[in-house]
N, C-alpha and C positions, 0 to 999 in steps of 0.2 A: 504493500500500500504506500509506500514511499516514506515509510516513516519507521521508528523504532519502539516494538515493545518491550517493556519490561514486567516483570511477575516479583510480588513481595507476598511468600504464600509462609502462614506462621499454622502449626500444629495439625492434628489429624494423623490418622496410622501413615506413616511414611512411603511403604509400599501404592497406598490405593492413592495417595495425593499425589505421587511422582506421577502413575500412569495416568492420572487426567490432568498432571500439566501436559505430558506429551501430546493426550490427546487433545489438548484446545492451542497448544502449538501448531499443532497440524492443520487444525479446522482453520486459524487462520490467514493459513498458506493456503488452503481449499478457499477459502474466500478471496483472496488474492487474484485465484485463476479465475476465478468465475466470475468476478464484479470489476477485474481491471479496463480502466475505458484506453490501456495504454496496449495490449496485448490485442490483437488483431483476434486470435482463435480463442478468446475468451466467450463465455455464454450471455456475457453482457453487451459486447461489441457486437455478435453475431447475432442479438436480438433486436439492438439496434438497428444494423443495417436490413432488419427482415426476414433475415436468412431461418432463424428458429420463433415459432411462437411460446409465451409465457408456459403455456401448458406443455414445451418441449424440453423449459429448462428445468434444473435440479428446484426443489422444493423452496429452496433460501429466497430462489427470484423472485417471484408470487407472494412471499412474508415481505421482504423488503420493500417492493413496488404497493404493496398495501399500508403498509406500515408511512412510507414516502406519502403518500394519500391522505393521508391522517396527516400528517404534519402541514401538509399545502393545506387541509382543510382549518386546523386550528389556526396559521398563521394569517390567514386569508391569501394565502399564495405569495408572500413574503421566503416561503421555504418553498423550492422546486427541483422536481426531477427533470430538467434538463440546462443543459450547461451550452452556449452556443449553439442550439436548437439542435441539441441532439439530447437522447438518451442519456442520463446521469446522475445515477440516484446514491454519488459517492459523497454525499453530504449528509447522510444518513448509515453508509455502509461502515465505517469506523467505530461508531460509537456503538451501534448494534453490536457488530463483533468482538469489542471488547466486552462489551457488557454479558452478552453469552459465554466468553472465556470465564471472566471470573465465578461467573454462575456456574459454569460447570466445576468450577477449584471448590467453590462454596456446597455443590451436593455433595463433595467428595468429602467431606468431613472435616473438611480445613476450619479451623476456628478465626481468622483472621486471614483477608484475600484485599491484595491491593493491587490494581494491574492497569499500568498505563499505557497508553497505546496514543503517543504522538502530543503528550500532555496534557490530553486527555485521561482523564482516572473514574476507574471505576470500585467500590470498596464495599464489603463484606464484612462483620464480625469486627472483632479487637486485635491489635498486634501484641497486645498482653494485657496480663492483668492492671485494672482499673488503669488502662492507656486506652485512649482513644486514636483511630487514626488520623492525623493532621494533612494537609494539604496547602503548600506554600502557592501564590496565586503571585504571577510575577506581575513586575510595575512596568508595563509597555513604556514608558518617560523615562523609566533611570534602569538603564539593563544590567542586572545581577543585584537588583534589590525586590522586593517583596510590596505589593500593593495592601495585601491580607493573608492571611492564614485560615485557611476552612477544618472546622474540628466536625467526625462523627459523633461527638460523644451524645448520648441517648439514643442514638438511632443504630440499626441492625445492616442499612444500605444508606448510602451515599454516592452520589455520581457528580462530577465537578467540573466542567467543561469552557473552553477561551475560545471566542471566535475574536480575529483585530488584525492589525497589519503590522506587526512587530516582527512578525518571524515570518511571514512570508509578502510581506508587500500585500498590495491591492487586489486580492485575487478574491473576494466576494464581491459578484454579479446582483445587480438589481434586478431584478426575475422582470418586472414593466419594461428593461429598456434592453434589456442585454447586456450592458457593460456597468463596470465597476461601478461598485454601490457608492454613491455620493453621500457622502454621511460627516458627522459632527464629533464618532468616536473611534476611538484608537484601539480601544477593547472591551467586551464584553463575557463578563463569566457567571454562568447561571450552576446553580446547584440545586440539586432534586435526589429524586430515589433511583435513578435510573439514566447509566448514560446513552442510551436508546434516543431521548426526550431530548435530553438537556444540551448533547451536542448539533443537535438541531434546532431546538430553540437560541443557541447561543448565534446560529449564524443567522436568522434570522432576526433576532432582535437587530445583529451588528448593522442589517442591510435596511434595519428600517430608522434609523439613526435616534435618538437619547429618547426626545418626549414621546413620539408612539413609544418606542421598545421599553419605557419603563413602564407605561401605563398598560401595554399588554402584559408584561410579564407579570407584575402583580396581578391579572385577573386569571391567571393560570394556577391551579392546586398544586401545595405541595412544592411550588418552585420562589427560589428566592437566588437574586442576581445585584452584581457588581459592573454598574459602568461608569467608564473611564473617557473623555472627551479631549479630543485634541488639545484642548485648555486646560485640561490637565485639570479639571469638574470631576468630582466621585459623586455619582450616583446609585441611588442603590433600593431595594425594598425595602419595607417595612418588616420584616420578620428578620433579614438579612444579621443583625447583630447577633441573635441566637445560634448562628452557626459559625461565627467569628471566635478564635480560641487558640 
């Protein structure tokens, strides 16, 4: 996927937790071939182009392309499967596959699952006793400082997700025009139960810039977000301080 994950997996029978890291190691190389828009014989490119119908690909593409669906419909189509009027529903495919990896560390008996996939983090359980997992949220204005720190503490799942132009330039599309989102902020990081949601919500808020994207995101359940304005403005929800720690 063009990015790098990593796995923080604490307890569980060591045997049965090693074989479901491999296997959601694997799964996310199986996603890789199948949802790259960069691999020509991919089941995503090749549905793209026609060549295969939904009902010819693996099961994943029909979750994701429904799942994608749901997100264009909460956002009012701020969130889109297509990128340059094609086919592209890799604004959703990361954060789903991390979020199933960890899920899969999490039935395996693991007491504590943290797995990031591109700075993106998805989190399960405790990494010990009465420790809660933490999550440092970087400061897009001052690179290698800290904007916030996101803590799980009371909760069983957390997902913590950055959409902005720090680390990769202007590459969020305004779904109305096609081209780079005109906007007011430099980052946006929402937190929920799930990074399935929240890495989609995050790029959508970023493309709808401060005052819609706060006002939607506080009318969404369960999610609470940090944005950040080329003025170098923090704005943020109203629940947002509770998960600060």
């Amino acid at each position: 996927m063009g990015t790098v994950f990593s796995f923080d997996v604490r307890g569980g029978e060591p045997d049965v937790v090693r074989a479901a890291l491999e296997e959601a190691v694997a799964e996310l190389h199986k996603v890789d071939e199948v949802f790259s828009t960069y691999r020509e014989d991919s089941q995503l490119s090749r549905l793209a182009r026609g060549e295969l119908s939904v009902g010819e690909c693996d099961p994943e593409v029909g979750e994701v392309l429904d799942l994608c669906a749901e997100a264009e419909r909460v956002s009012a189509g701020w969130f889109s499967t297509r990128y340059a009027g094609r086919l592209d529903p890799t604004g959703l495919v990361k954060g789903w596959a991390t979020d199933r990896a960890a899920r899969r560390l999490e039935m395996a008996g693991a007491s504590g699952v943290s797995v990031n996939g591109g700075g993106d983090v998805q989190l399960f359980g405790v990494p010990g006793t009465h420790r809660p997992w933490r999550v440092g949220v970087s400061d897009p204005l001052r690179p290698g400082g800290l904007a916030a720190v996101v803590s799980a503490a009371g909760v069983d799942e957390l997902a913590v997700a950055t959409s902005g132009t720090a680390e990769r330039g202007a590459h969020i599309v305004d779904p109305s025009t096609g081209r780079s989102a005109v906007t007011d902020l430099v980052a946006v990081t929402v937190v929920g139960p799930r990074l399935t949601w929240v890495d989609a919500w995050a790029t959508a808020a970023f493309a709808m810039g401060s005052r819609e994207a706060l006002s939607w995101l506080e009318s969404l359940p369960d999610i609470e977000a940090l944005l950040i304005t080329a003025g170098d403005e923090v704005r943020c929800t109203g629940g947002l301080a509770q998960r600060l720690g």
